[in-house]
N, C-alpha and C positions, 0 to 999 in steps of 0.2 A: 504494500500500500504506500502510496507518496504519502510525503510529510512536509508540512503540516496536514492533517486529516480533520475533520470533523467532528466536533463532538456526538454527532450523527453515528458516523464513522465507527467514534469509539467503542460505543452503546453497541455495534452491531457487530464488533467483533467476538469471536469465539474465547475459548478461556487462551486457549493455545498460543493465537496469533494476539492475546489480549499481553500475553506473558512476553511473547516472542516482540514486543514492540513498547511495552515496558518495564518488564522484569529486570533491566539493569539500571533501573532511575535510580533505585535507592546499592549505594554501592557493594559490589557482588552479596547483597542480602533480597535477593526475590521473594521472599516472604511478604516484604512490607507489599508489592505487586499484587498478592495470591489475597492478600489481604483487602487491598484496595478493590480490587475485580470484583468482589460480591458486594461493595457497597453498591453495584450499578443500579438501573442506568443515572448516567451524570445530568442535571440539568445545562452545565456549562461547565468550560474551564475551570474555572477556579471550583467547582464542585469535585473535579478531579485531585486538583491538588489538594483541597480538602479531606480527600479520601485517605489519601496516601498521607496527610499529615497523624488523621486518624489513625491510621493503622500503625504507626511510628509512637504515638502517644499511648496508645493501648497496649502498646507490647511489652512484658515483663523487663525488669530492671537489667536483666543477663542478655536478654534478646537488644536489648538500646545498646549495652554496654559493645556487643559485639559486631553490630551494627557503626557504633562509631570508629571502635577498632579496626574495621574491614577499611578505611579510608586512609589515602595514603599521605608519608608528609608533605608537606609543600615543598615545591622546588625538587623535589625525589631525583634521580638519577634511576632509581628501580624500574625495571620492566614490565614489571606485575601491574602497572598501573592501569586505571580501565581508560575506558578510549574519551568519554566525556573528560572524566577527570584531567586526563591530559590536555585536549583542546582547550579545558577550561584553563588550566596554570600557564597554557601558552600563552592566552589571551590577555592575560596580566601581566605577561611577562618575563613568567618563571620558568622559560626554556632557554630566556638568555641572559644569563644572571653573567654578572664579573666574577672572577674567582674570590674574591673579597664578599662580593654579596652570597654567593655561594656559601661560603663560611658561615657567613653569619646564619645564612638559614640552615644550615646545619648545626650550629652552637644551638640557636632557638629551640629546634626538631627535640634537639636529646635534653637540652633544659624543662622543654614545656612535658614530652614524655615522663621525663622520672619525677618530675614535680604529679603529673596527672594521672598517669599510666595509661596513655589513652595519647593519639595523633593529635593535632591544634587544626580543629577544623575549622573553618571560614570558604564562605561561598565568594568567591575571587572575581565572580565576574563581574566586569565595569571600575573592580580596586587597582588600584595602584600599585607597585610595591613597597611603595613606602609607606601606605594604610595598613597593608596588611602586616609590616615590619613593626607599625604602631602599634597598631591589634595585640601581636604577638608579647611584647613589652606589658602592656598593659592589662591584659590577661592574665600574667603570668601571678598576679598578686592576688587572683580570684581565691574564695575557698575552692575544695574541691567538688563539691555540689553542686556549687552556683557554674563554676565550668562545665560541669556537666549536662546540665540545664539549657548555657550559651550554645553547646557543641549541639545538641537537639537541635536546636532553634537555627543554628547555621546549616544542620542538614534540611531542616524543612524548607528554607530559603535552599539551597540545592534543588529539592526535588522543584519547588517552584518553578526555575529556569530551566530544568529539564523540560517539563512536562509543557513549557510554553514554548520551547524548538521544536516538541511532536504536534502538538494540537493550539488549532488558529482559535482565536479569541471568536 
């Protein structure tokens, strides 16, 4: 199916190609997908995103926890990364980092991990990287709760932009 599709569109797809087309919004966790899919049919947009924030908010403390953990650092050099997540850090910037900035996003990565035990999630698209360099600083003094809490709240700002590259307003 072309993309952007319909919220017609969406409503009429099967579980399968419902999966096959958004099972990778939420990062390599398709549950939150499998979850989403039975809230149908959507009124609109933002009832989709709705859904899948739903299913993010509803899911046990171990399923969030692993859930944020499946996301990878910023600026990563890893392979493993998925393919949004990539276009997304390039689009900020984070594939052409100085070797200096480089560092520093790696000082941050392994600062904000052992402080949190969990990646420094932030939805990048349209930041800067010196917003998100900001972010990362300014984070770092959160309890661990309340980060926890942020990092939800930046994946559901994620799935937002996701789900607004597959389906037109």
């Amino acid at each position: 199916m072309t993309l952007p599709m319909t919220v017609q569109d969406v409503n009429g797809l099967g579980a399968k190609a419902f999966m096959a087309t958004f099972g990778d919004v939420a990062e390599y966790s398709p549950w939150v997908a499998e979850t989403a899919e039975e809230m149908r049919p959507f009124s609109d947009r933002d009832a989709i995103v709705a859904a899948f924030e739903q299913a993010l908010r509803g899911a046990g403390r171990a399923a969030k926890l692993a859930l944020i953990r499946a996301h990878p650092d910023l600026a990563t050099k890893a392979q493993s990364i998925a393919d949004d997540s990539r276009r997304e850090q390039a689009g900020a910037g984070l594939d052409a980092l100085s070797p200096e900035e480089f560092a520093r996003f790696e000082t941050l990565n392994r600062t904000y991990r052992e402080r949190f035990d969990f990646p420094f999630i932030f939805a990048v698209r349209g930041a800067t990287k010196a917003q998100i360099l900001d972010a990362f600083e300014e984070r770092l003094g959160n309890s661990p709760e309340a980060e926890f809490e942020r990092a939800l709240d930046e994946i559901a700002r994620i799935f937002r932009f996701r789900i607004e590259d597959r389906v037109a307003p």
